[in-house]
C-alpha positions as a Markdown table, in Angstrom:
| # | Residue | x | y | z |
|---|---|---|---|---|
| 1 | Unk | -0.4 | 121.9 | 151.1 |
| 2 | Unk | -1.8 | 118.3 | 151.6 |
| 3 | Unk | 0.4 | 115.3 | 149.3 |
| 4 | Unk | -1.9 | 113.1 | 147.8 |
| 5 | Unk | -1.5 | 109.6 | 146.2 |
| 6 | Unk | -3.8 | 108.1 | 143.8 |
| 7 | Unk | -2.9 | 104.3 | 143.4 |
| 8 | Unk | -3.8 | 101.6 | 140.6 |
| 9 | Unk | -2.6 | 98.0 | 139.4 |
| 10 | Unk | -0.9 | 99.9 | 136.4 |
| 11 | Unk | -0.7 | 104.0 | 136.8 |
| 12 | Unk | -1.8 | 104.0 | 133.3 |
| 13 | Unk | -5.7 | 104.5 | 133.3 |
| 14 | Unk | -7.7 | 105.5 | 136.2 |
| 15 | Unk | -4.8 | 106.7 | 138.4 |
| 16 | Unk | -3.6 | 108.7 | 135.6 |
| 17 | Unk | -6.9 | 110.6 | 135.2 |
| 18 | Unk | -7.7 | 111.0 | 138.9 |
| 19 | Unk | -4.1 | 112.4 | 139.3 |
| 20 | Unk | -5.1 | 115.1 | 136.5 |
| 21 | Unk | -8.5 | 116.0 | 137.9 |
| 22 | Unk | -6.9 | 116.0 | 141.4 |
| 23 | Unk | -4.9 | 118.5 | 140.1 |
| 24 | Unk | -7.2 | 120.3 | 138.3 |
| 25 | Unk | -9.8 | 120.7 | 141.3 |
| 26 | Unk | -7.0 | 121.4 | 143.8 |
| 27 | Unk | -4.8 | 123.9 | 142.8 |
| 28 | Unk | -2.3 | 124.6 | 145.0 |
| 29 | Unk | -3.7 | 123.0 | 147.9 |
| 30 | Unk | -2.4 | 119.4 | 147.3 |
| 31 | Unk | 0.5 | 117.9 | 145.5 |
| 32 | Unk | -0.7 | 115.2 | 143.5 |
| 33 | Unk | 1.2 | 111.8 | 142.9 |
| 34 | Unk | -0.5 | 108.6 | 140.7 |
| 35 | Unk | 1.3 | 104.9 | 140.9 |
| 36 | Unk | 0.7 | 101.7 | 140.2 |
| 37 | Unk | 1.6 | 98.4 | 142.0 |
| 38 | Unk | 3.1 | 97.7 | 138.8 |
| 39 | Unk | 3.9 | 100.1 | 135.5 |
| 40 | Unk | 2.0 | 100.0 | 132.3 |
| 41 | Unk | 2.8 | 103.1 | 130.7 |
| 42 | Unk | 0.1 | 105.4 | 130.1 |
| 43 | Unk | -2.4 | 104.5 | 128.1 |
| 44 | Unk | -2.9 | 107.0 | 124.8 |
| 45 | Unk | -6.6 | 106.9 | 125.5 |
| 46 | Unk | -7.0 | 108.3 | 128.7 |
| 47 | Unk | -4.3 | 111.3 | 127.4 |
| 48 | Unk | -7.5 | 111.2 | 124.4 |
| 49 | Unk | -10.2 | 111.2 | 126.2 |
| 50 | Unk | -8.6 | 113.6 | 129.3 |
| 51 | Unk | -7.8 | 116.0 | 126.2 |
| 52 | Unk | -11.4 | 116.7 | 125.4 |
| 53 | Unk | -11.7 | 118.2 | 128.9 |
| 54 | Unk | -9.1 | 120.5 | 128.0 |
| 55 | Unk | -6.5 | 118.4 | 130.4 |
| 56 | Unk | -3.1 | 117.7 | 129.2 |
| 57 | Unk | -1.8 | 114.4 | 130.8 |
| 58 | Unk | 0.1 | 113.6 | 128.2 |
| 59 | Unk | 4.1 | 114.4 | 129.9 |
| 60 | Unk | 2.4 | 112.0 | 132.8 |
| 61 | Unk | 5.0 | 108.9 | 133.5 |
| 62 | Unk | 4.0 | 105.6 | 134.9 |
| 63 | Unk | 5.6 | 105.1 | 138.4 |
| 64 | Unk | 5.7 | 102.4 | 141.0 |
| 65 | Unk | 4.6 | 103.1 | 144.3 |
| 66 | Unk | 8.1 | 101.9 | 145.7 |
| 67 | Unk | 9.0 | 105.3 | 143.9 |
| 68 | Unk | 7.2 | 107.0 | 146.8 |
| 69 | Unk | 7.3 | 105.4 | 150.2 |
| 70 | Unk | 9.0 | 108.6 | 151.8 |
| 71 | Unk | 6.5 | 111.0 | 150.9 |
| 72 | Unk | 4.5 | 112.0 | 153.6 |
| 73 | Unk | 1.3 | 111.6 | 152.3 |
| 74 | Unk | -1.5 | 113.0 | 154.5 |
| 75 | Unk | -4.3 | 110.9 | 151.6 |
| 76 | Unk | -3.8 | 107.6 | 149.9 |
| 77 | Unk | -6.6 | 106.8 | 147.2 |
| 78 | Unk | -6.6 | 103.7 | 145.5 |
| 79 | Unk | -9.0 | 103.6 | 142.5 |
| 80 | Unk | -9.2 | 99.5 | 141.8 |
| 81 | Unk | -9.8 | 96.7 | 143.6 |
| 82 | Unk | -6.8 | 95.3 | 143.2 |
| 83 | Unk | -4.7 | 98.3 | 144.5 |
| 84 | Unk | -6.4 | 98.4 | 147.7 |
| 85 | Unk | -5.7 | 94.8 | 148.5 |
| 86 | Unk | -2.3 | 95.5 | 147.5 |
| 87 | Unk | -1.6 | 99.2 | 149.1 |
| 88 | Unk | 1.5 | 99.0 | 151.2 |
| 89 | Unk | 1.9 | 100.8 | 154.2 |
| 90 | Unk | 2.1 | 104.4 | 154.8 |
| 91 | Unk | 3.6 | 105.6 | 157.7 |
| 92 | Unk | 2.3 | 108.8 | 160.1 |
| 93 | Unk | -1.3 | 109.6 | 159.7 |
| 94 | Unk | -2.5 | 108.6 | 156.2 |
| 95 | Unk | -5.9 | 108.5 | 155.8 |
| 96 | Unk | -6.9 | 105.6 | 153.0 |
| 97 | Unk | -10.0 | 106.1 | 150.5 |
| 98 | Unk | -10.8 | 103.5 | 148.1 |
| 99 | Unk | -13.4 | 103.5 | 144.7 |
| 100 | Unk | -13.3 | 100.8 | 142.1 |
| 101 | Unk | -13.9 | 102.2 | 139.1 |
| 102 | Unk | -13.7 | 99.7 | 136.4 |
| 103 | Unk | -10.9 | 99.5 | 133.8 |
| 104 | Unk | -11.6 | 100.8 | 130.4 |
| 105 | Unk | -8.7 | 99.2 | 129.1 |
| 106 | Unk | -10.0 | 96.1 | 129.3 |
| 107 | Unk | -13.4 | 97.6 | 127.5 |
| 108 | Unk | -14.1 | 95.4 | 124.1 |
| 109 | Unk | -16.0 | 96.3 | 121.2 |
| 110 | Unk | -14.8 | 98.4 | 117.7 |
| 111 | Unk | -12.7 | 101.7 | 118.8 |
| 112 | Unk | -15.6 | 104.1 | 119.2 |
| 113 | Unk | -17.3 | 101.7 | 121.9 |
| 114 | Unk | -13.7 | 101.2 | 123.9 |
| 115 | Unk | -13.2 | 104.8 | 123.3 |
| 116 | Unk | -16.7 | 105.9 | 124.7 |
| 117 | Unk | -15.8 | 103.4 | 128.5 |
| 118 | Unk | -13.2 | 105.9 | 128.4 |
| 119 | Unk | -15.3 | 108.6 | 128.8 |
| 120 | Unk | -17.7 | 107.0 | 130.7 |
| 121 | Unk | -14.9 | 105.9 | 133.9 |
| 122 | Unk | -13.4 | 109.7 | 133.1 |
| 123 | Unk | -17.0 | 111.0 | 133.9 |
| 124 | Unk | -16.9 | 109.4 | 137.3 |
| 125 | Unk | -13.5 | 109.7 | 138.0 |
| 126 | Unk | -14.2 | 113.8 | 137.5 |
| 127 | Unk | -17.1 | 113.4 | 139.7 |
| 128 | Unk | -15.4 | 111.6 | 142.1 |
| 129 | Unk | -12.3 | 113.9 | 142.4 |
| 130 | Unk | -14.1 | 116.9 | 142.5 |
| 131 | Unk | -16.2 | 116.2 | 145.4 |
| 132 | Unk | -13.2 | 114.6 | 147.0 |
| 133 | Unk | -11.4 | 118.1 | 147.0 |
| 134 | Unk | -14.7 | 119.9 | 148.0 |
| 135 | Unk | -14.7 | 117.5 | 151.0 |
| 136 | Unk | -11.3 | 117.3 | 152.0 |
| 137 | Unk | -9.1 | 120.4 | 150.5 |
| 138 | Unk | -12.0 | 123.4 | 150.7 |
């Protein structure tokens, strides 16, 4: 079984919905672990919109990534800009991935609008994870 870490600014978004389609796609062939340089909470939306695909994040916490510098992680993926610049080291033989997917948080607009970024950084967060565990856990 492969550990894998999926890193944000504030494990409360896009980590948070990577970590649930990571875990979705894999099965038992990876523990999954989301993190944030800092801790946000989770955002209600992303439990909303990872709901309509029938994926319950909602007992997800918002962790640091001090919270996990002794797991031997054998992939690191860090899923903003910001993340990546700021991804401490891993020890042993970690290999690093990065996508910047923007932040629906900071989407604007009336409530339907915000809501619909949502789904449109869950779509290619989904996309994105499943090929990842096609390429790297199949």
């Amino acid at each position: 079984m492969k550990n894998i870490l999926v890193l944000c600014t504030g494990n409360s978004c896009r980590s948070q919905i990577a970590d649930g389609y990571l875990k979705h796609f894999a099965g038992d062939k990876a523990a999954v672990y989301s993190a944030g340089i800092e801790t946000h909470g989770v955002n209600p939306k992303a439990i909303k919109v990872m709901a309509e695909n029938q994926i319950d994040i909602s007992g997800h916490t918002s962790n640091h990534v001090d919270e996990y510098l002794n797991i031997p992680f054998d992939y690191v993926i860090t899923v903003c800009d910001n993340a990546n610049e700021a991804c401490p080291f891993f020890p042993g033989t970690v290999e690093r991935f990065h996508q910047n997917f923007p932040d629906p948080a900071k989407a604007s607009g009336s409530e339907e609008e915000i809501f619909q970024e949502f789904v449109r950084v869950r779509d290619m967060i989904k996309v994105y994870c499943e090929n990842f565990v096609k390429r790297h856990l199949s």
